[in-house]
Each structure stands twice: as C-alpha cells, then as structure tokens.
N, CA, C and O of each residue as an XYZ file, in Angstrom:
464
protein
N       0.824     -1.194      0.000
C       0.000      0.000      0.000
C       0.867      1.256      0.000
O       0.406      2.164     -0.692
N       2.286      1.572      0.763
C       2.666      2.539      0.563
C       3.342      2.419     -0.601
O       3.415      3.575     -1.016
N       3.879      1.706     -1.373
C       4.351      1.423     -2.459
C       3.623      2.575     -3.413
O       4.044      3.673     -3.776
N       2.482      1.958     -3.653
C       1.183      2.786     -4.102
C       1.056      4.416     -3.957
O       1.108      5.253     -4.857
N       0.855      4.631     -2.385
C       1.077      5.942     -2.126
C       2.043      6.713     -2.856
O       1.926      7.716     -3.559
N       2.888      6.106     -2.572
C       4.539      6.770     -2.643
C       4.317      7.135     -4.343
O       4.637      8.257     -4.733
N       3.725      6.073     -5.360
C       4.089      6.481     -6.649
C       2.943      7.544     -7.478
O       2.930      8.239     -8.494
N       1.946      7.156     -6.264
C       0.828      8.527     -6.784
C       1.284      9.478     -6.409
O       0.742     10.489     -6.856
N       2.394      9.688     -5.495
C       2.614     11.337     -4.646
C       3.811     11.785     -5.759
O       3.900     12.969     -6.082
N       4.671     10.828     -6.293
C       5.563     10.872     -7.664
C       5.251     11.501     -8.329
O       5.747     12.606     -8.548
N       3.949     10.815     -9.098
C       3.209     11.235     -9.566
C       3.065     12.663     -9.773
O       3.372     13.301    -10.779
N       2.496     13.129     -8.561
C       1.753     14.576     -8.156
C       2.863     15.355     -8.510
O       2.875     16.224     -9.382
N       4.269     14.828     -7.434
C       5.043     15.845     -7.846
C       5.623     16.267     -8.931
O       5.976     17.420     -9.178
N       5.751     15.077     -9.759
C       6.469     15.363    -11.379
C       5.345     16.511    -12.239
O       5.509     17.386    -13.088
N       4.201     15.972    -11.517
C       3.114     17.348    -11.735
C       3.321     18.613    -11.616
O       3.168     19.354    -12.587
N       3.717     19.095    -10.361
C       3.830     20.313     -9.804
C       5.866     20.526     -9.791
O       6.545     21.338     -9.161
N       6.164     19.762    -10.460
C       7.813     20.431    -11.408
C       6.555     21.136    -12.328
O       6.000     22.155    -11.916
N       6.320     20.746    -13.105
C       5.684     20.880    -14.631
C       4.976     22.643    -14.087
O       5.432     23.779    -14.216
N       4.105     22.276    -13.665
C       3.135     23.395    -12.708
C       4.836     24.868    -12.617
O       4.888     25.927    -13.243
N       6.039     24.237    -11.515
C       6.337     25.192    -11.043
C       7.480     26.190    -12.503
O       7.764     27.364    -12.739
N       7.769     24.907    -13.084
C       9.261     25.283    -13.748
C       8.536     24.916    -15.331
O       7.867     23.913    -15.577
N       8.988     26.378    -16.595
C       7.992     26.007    -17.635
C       9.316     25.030    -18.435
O       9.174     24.915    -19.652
N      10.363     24.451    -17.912
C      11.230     23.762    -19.110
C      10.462     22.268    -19.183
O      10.387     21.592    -20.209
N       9.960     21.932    -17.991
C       9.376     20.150    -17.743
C       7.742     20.447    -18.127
O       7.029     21.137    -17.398
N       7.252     19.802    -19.418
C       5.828     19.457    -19.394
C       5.249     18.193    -19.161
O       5.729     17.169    -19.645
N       4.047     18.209    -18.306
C       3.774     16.424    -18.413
C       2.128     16.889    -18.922
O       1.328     17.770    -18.607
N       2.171     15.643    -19.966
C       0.729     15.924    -20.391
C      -0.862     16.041    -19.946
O      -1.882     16.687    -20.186
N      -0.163     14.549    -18.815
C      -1.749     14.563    -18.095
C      -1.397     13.944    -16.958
O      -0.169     13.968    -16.874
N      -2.052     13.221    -15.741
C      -1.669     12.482    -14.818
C      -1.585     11.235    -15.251
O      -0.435     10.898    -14.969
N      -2.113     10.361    -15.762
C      -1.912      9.132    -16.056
C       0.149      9.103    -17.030
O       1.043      8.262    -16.942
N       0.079     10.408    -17.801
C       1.578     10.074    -18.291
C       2.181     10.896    -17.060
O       3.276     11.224    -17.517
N       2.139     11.215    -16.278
C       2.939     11.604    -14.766
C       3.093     10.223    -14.252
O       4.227      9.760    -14.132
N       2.083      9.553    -13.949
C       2.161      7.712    -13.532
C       3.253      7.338    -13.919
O       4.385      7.341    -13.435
N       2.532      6.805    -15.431
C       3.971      6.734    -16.234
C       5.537      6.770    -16.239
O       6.405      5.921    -16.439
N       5.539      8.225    -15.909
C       7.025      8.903    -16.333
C       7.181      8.689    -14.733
O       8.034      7.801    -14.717
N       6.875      8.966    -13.390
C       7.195      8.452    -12.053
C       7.728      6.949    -12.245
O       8.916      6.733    -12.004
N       6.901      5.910    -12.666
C       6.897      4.716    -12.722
C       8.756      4.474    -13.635
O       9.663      3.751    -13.223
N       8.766      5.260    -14.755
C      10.142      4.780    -15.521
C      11.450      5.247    -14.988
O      12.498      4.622    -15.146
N      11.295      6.835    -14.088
C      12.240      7.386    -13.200
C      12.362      6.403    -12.250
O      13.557      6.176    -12.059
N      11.478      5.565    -11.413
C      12.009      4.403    -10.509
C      12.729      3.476    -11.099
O      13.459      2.738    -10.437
N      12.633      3.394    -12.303
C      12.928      1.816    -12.710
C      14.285      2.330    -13.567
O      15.120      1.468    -13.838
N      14.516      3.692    -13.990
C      16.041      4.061    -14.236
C      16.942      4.507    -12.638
O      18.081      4.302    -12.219
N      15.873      5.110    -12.170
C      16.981      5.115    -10.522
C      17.252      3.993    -10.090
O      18.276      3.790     -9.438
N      16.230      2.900    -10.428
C      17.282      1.675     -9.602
C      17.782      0.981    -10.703
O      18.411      0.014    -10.272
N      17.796      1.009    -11.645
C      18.401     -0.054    -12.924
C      20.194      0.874    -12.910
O      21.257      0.770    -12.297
N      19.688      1.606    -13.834
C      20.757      2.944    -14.817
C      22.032      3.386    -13.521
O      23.237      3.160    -13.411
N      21.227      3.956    -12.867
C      21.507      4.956    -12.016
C      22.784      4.952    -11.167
O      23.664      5.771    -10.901
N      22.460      3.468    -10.803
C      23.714      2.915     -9.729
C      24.817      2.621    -10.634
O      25.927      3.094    -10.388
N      24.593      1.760    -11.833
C      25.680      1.730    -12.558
C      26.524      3.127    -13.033
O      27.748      3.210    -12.931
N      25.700      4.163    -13.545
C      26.395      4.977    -13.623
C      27.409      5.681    -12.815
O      28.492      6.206    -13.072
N      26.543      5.479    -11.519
C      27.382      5.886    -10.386
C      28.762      5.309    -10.210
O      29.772      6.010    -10.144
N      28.755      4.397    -10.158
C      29.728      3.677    -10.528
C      30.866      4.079    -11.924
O      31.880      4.743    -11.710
N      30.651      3.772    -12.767
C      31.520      4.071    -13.643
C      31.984      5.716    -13.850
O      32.905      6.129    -14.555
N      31.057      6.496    -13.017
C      31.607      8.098    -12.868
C      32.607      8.574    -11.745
O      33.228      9.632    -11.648
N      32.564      7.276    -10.789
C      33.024      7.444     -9.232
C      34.307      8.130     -9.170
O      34.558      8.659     -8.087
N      35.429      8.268    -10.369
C      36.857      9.191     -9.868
C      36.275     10.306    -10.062
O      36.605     11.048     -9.137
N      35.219     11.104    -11.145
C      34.750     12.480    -11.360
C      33.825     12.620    -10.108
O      33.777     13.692     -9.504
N      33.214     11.719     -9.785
C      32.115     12.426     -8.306
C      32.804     12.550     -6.948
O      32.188     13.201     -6.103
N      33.961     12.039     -6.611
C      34.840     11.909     -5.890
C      35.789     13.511     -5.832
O      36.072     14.317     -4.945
N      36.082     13.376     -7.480
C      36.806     14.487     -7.540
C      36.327     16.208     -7.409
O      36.847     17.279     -7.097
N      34.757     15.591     -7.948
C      33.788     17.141     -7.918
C      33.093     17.006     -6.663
O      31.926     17.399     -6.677
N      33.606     16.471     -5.421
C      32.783     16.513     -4.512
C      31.419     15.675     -4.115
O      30.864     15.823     -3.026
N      31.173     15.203     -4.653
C      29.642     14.712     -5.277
C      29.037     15.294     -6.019
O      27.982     14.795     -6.410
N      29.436     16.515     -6.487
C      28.503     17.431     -7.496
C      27.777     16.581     -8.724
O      26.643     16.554     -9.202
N      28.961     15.940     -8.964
C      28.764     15.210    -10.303
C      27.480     14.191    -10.099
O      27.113     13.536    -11.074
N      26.719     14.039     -8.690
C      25.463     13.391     -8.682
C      24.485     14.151     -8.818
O      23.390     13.643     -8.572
N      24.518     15.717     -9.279
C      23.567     16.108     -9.747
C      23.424     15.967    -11.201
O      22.335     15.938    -11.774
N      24.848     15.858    -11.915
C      24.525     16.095    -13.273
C      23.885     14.361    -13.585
O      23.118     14.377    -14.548
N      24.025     13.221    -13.089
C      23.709     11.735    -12.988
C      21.910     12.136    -13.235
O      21.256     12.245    -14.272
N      21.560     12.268    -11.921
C      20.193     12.848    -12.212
C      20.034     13.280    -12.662
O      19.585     12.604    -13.587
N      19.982     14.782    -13.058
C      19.774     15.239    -14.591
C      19.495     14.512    -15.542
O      18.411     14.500    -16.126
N      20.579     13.744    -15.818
C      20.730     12.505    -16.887
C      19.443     11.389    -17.273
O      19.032     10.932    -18.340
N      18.990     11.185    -15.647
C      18.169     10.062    -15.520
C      16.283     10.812    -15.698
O      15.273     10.267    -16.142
N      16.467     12.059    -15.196
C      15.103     12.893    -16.344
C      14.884     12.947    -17.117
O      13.782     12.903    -17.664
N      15.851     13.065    -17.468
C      16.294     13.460    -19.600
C      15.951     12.568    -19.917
O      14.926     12.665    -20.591
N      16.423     11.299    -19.726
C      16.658      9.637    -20.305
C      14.685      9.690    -19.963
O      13.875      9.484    -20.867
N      14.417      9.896    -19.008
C      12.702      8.957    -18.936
C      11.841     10.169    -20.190
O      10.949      9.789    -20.948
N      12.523     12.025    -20.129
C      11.481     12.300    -21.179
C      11.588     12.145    -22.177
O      10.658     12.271    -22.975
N      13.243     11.681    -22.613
C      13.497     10.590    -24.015
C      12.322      9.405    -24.173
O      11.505      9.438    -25.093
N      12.345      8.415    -23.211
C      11.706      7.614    -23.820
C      10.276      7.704    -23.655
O       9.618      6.725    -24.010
N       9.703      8.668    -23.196
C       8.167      8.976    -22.893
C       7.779     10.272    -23.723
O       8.366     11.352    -23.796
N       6.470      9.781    -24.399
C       6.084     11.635    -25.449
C       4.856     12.386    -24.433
O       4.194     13.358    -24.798
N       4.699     11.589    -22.864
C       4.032     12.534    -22.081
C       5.099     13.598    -20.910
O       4.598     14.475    -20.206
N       6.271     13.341    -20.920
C       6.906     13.940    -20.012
C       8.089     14.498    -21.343
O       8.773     13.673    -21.949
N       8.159     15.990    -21.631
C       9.159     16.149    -22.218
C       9.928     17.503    -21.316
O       9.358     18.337    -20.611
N      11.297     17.384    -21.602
C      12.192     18.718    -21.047
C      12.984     18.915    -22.043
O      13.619     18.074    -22.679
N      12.927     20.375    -22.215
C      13.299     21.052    -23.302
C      14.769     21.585    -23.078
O      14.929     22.797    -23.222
N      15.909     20.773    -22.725
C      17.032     20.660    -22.538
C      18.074     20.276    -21.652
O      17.750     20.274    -20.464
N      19.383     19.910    -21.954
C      19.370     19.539    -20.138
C      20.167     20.221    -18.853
O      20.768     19.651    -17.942
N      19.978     21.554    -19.078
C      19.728     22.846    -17.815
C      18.273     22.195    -17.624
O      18.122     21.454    -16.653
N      17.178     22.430    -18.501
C      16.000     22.138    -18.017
C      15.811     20.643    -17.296
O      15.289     20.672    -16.181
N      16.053     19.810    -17.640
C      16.434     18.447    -16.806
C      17.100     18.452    -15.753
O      16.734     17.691    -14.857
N      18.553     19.514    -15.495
C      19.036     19.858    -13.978
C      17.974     20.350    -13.062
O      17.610     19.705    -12.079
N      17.371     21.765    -13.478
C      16.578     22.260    -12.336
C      15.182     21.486    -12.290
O      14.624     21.454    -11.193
N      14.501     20.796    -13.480
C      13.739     19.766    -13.209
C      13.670     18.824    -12.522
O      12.641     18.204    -12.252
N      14.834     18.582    -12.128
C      15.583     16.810    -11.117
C      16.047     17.396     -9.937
O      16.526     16.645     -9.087
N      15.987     18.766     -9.697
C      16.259     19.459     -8.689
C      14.850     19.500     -7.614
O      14.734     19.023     -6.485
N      13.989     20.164     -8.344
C      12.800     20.238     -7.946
C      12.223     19.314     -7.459
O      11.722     19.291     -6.334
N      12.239     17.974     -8.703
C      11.590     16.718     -7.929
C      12.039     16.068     -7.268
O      11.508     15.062     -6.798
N      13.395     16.553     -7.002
C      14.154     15.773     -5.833
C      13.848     16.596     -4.344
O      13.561     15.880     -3.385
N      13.896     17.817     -4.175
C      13.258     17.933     -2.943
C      11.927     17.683     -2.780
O      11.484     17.452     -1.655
N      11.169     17.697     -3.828
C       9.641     17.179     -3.425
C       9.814     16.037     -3.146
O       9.251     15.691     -2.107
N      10.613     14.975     -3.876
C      10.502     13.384     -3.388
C      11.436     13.599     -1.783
O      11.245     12.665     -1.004
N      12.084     14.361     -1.432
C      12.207     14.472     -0.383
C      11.279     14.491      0.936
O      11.362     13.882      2.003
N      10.149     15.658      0.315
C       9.206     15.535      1.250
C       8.388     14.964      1.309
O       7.918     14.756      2.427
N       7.786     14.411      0.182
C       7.082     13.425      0.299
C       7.306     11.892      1.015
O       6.454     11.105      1.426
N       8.706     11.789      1.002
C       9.388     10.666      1.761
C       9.171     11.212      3.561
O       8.576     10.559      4.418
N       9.742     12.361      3.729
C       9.520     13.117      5.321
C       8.141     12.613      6.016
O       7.953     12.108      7.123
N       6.949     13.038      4.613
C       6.160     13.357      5.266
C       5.200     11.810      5.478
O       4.591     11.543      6.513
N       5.257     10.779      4.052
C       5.211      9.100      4.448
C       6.068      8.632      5.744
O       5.719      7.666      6.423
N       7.232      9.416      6.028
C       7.512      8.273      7.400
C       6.865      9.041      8.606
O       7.126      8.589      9.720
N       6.273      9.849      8.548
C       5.485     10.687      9.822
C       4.359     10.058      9.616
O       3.902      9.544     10.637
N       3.652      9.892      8.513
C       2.190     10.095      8.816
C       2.036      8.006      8.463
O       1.179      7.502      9.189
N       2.562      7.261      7.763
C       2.751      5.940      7.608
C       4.008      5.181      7.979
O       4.887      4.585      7.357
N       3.650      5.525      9.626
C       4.938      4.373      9.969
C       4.726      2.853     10.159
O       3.790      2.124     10.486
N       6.565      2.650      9.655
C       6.439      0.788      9.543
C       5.185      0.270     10.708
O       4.909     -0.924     10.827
C-alpha cells in the first residue's frame, strides 16, 4: 500500500515540477504515472551503474557530479516517454532538482504520517 502511495505522490510531484518550472511538461496524470513509474525503474536499474563508472569524477567534484547523474536520468525517462518532455538539459538539472526535494518531502512526510 505505501508502495502505491509513494508512486501517486511521484506522480503529483512530477506534476507540480511541470506546474512550477515552464522547461518540464507532463501531459496529463496518467503520463505523470507513467514517467514516475520509468524514473524508478532508471533510478534503480541505470543509475547505480552509472554511479559507478563516474566514481573518480564524483569523488573528484565533490559529489557534485550526482547532480549532473540525475539530470541525466530525467532526460533519459522524457526521451523515452512523449508525455513527459524537457526542453534541454539545464531544463532536466533544475527539473531533477525540484523533484528531488519534493521526493524528499514526500518521503519526510510518508515516514510521519505511515509508519512501519
């Protein structure tokens, strides 16, 4: 069930990037589903590997270089989706910016209000 939660609140938020910042459009909620649903499945597939094979540059930039990773992994889901597009990838940085503190809070606010 929180599984669930968690990917409708994805959802919402990949919404309200779109809503806050005009570079990220998502067409409707069902392709927000969607494009939430393929960002999980490149954060845990893609993501780690990359991490990996970037590790002397993220090391060397501090970790910075895990923002440009993400970036990467926005871009890559509005590549393969025609309901989530970003119109470059500055627009994919502050896009993956955004939904990363929202998936922040939305994580805050699931372990307050749905604990184990």
């Amino acid at each position: 069930m929180k599984l669930i939660i968690k990917w409708l609140c994805s959802a919402a938020a990949l919404l309200a990037v779109a809503y806050l910042y005009s570079g990220v459009t998502v067409t409707s909620f069902p392709a927000a589903l969607l494009a939430a649903a393929v960002l999980a499945a490149l954060n845990t597939v893609v993501r780690p590997v990359l991490i990996l094979l970037t590790l002397p540059v993220t090391v060397v930039t501090l970790g910075l270089f895990l923002f440009v990773i993400n970036a990467l992994m926005f871009w890559a889901a509005a590549g393969l989706l025609s309901g989530l597009h970003v119109t470059g990838f500055v627009a994919a940085l502050i896009g993956s910016l955004i939904f990363s503190l929202l998936q922040l809070a939305i994580e805050f606010l699931l372990e307050r209000l749905l604990p184990k």
